[in-house]
C-alpha positions as CSV (number, residue, x, y, z in Angstrom):
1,X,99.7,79.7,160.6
2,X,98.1,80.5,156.9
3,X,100.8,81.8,154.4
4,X,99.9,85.1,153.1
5,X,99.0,84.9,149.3
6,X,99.6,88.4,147.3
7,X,96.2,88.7,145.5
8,X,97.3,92.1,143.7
9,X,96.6,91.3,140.2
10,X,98.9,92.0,137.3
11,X,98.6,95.8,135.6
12,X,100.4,95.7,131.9
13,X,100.5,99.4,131.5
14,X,102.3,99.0,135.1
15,X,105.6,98.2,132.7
16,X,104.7,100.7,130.0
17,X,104.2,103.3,132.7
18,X,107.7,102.7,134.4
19,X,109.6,102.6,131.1
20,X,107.9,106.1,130.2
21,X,109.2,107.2,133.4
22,X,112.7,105.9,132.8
23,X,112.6,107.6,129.5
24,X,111.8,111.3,130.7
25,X,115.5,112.7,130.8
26,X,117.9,112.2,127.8
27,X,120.0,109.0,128.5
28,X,123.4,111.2,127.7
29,X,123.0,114.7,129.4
30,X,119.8,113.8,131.5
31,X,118.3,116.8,130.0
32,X,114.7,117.5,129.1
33,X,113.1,115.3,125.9
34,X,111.1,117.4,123.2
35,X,108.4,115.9,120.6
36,X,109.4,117.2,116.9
37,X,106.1,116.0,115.7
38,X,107.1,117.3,112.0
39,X,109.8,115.0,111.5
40,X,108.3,112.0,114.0
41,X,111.7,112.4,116.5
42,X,112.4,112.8,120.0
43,X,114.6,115.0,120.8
44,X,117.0,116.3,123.7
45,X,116.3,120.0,124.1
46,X,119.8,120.6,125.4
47,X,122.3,118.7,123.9
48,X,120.1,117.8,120.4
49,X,120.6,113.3,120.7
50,X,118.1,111.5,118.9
51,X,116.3,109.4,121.3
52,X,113.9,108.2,119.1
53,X,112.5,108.4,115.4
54,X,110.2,107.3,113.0
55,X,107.4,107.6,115.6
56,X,104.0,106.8,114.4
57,X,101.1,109.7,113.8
58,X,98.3,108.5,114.6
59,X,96.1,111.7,113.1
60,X,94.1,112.0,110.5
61,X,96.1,111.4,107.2
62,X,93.7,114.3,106.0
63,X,94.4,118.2,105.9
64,X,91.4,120.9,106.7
65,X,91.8,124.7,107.1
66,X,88.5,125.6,108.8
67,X,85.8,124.0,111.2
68,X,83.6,123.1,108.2
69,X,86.0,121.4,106.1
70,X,87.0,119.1,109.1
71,X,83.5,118.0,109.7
72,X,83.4,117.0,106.3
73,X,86.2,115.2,106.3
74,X,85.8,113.3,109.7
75,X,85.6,110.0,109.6
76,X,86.2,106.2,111.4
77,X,88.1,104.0,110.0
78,X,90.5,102.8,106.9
79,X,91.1,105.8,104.3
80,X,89.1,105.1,100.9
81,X,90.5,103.5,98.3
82,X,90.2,103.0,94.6
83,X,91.3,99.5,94.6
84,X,88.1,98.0,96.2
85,X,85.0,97.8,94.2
86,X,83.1,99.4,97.3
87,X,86.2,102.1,97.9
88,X,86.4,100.0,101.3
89,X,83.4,101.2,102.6
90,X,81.2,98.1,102.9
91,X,82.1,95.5,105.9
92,X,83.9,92.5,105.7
93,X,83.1,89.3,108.1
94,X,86.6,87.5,108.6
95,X,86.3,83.5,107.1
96,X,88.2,82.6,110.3
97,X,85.7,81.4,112.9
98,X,87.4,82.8,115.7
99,X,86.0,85.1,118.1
100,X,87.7,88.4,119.6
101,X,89.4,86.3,121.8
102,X,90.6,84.0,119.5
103,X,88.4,80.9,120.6
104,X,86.8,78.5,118.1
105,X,82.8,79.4,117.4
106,X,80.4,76.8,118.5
107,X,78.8,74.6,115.1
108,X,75.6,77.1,115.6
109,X,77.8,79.7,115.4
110,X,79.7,79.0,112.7
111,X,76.6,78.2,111.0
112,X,75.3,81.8,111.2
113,X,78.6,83.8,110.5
114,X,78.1,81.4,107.4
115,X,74.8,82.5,106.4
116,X,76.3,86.6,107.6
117,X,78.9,85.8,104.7
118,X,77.0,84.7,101.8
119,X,74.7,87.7,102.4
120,X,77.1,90.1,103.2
121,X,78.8,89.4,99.8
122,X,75.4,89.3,98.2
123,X,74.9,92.8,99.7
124,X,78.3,94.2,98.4
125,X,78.0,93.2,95.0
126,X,73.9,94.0,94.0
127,X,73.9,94.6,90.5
128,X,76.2,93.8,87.3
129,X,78.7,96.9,87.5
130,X,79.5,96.3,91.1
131,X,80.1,92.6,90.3
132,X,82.2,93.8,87.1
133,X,84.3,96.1,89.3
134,X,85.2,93.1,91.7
135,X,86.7,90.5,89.1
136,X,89.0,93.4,87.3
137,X,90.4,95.1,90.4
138,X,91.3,90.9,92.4
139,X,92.7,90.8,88.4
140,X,94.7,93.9,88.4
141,X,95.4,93.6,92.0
142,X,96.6,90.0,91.6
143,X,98.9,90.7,88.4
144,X,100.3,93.9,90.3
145,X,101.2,91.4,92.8
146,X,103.0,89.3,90.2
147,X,105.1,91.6,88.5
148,X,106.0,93.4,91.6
149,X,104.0,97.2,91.4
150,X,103.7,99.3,94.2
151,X,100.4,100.4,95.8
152,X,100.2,103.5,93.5
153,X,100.7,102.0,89.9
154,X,97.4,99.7,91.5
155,X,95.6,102.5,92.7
156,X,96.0,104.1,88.9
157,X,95.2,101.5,87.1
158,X,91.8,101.0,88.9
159,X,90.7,104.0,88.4
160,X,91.4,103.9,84.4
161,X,89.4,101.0,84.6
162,X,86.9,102.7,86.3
163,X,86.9,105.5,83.7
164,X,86.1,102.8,81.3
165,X,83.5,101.2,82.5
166,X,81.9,104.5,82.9
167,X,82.6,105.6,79.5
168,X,81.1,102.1,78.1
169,X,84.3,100.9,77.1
170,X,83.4,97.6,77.8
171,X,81.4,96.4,75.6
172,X,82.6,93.2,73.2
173,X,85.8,93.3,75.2
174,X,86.7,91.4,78.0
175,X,87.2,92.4,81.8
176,X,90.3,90.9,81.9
177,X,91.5,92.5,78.4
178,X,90.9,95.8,80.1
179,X,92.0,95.2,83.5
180,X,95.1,94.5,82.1
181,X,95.8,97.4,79.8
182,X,94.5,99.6,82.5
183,X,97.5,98.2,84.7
184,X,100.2,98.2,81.8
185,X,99.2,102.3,81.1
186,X,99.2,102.9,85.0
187,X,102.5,101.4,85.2
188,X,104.4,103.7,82.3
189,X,102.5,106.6,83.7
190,X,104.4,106.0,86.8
191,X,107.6,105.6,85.3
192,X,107.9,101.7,86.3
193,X,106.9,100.1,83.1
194,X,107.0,96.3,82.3
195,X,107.3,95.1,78.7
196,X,103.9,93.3,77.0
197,X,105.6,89.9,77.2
198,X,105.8,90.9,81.3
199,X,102.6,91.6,81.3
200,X,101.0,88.8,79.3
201,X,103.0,86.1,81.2
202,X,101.0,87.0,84.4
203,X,97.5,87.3,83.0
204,X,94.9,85.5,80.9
205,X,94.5,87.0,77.2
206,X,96.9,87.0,74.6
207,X,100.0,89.6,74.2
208,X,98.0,91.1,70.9
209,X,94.6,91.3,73.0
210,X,96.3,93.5,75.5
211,X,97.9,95.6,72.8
212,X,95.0,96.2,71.1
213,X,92.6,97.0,74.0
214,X,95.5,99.8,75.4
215,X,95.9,101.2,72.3
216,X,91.6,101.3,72.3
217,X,91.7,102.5,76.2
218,X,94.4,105.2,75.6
219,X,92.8,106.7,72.7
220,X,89.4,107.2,73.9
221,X,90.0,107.9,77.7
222,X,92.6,110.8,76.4
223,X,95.6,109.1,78.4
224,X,98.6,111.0,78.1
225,X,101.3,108.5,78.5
226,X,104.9,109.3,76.6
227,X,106.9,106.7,75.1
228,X,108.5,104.3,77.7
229,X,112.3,105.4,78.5
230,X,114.4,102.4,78.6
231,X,116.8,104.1,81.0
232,X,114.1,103.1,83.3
233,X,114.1,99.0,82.4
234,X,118.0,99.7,84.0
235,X,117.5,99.6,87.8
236,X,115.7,96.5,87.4
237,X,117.4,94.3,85.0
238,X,120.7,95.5,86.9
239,X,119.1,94.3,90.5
240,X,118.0,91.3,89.5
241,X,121.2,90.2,87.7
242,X,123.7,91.5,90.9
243,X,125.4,94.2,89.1
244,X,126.7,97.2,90.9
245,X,125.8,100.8,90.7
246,X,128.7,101.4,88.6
247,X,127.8,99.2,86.0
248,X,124.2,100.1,86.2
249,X,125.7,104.1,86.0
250,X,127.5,102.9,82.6
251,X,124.3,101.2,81.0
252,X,122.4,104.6,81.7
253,X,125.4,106.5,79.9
254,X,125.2,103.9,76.8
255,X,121.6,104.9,76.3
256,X,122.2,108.3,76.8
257,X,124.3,108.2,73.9
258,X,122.3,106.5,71.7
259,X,119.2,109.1,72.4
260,X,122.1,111.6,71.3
261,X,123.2,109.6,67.9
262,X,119.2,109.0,67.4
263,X,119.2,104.9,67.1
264,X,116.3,104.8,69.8
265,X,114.3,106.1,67.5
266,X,112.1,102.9,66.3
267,X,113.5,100.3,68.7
268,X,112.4,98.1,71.7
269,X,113.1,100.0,74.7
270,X,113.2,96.8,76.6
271,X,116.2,95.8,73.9
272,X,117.8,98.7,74.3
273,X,117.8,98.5,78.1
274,X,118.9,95.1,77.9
275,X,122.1,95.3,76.0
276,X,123.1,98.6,77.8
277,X,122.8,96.4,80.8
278,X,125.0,93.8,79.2
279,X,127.3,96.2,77.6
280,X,128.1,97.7,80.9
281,X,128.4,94.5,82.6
282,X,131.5,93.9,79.9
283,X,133.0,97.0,80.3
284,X,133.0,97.2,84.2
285,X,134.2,93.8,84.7
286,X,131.0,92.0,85.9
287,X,130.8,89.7,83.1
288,X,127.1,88.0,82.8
289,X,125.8,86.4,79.7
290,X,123.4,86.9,76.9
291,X,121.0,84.2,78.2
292,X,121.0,85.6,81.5
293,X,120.1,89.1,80.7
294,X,117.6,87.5,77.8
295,X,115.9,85.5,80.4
296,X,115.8,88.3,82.9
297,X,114.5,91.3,80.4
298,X,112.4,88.3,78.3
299,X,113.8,89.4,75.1
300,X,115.8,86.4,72.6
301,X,119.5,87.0,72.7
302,X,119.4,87.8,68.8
303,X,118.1,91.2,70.1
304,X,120.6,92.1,73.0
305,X,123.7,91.2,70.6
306,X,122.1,93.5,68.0
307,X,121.5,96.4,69.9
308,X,124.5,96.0,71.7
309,X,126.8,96.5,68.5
310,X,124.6,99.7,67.8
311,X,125.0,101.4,71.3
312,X,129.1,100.4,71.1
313,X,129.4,102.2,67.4
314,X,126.6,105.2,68.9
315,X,128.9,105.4,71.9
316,X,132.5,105.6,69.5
317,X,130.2,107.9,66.9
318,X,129.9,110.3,69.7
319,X,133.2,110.2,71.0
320,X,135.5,110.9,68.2
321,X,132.8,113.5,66.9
């Protein structure tokens, strides 16, 4: 007598379907489940439980208002973006030679995704601007990476630099010079700046290069960008050196007082920020040294004992005035 076999062959939306199922009625009241799509929640109509959040939209990230609008908008694939010499446009052939199954090509194969590759990238970068654009935004992308920039101060700075090339900006500078002070003005327009000495420890020109081509940059491309606030040095010198938000609260009050008394006027911000942040360590208990703040703000501990005599007498100024 033959055994029976079960040939039924395994469905894996069979398990997706039956948890969907499971997941109709509210797991508290059993009462009916309602999509907020505004806020990305599921939601029990009857007795108001969270069942789940943070869902994902998969729309459009895109607005339009009429039929006409939408069809000019429509598109496949990623969004466009600044940071790509092509705006992310062109195609790119993966350097793993892996199919879509994930098997190793054959050698002929391999051979002609490698021959697809070198033409591809001859394709995407056809004349000298193109090829100009690539080198500065890997640079800016890479030093963005470095000193810890989110995906807008990137973003920014690439299209500064793309301002500048089209205004011939270029010319007896070098890309990376630019790159560079494209990504130190994008970064105090956004209200994250990094000092120069930040900046020139993660790329490849000289501190007074960088200064020079910024000052060059900003004046000709009309860059409105106000005088960096050290108050916002605070958040990140305080992280990095484990203080709390209480002390971090009292180095923000420090410089606040000396904005008052006027002893701002003329200095470092990235001093400044570092002996509030040291002041307020003192004063809240959470001793840390000079060194420590010097070596995390890059600044010699000359400065922070300095400025730090200045915000005490600024702060006692203001208090028995």
């Amino acid at each position: 007598m033959s055994e029976r076999v079960n040939t039924r062959e395994w469905d894996p939306t069979q398990e997706t379907t039956e948890e969907t199922d499971e997941q109709h009625g509210c797991p508290e009241c059993g009462g009916n489940l309602a999509t907020d799509t505004e806020h990305g929640e599921t939601v029990c109509e009857d007795c108001g439980l969270v069942v789940d959040e943070d869902s994902i939209d998969r729309g459009p990230e895109w607005r339009a208002f009429d039929a006409a609008e939408k069809d000019q908008k429509s598109r496949v694939g990623a969004p466009t973006t600044n940071m790509m010499h092509d705006k992310g446009l062109s195609t790119n052939i993966d350097w793993r030679d892996k199919d879509a199954y994930g098997n190793s090509l054959s050698s002929k194969q391999r051979q002609k995704m490698q021959r697809l590759r070198k033409w591809n990238e001859r394709f995407r970068t056809r004349d000298s601007k193109e090829r100009n654009l690539k080198q500065a935004l890997g640079e800016i992308d890479r030093m963005a990476s470095a000193l810890g920039l989110p995906d807008n101060v990137r973003e920014t700075a690439s299209v500064i630099y793309r301002r500048a090339l089209d205004e011939n900006l270029l010319p007896g500078r070098s890309i990376e010079g630019v790159s560079t002070s494209a990504l130190y003005a994008a970064a105090r327009q956004a209200g994250v700046p990094r000092s120069l000495d930040e900046v020139a420890g993660v790329c490849r020109v000289e501190k007074d290069e960088i200064a020079r081509t910024y000052r060059y940059v900003a004046r000709e491309l009309g860059l409105e960008i106000a005088p960096a606030d050290p108050e916002s040095y605070v958040p990140r010198f305080a992280s990095d050196l484990d203080l709390s938000e209480e002390a971090a609260g009292r180095a923000r009050e420090l410089l606040q007082s000396a904005k008052a008394a006027g002893i701002h006027s003329g200095k470092s911000p990235v001093g400044l920020a570092a002996a509030a942040v040291y002041a307020a360590s003192l004063l809240t208990n959470e001793k840390v040294t000079q060194s420590e703040v010097g070596e995390v703000a890059d600044i010699s501990e000359v400065t922070i004992r300095n400025r730090y005599h200045e915000l005490l007498e600024a702060e006692q100024g203001l208090t028995m005035a």
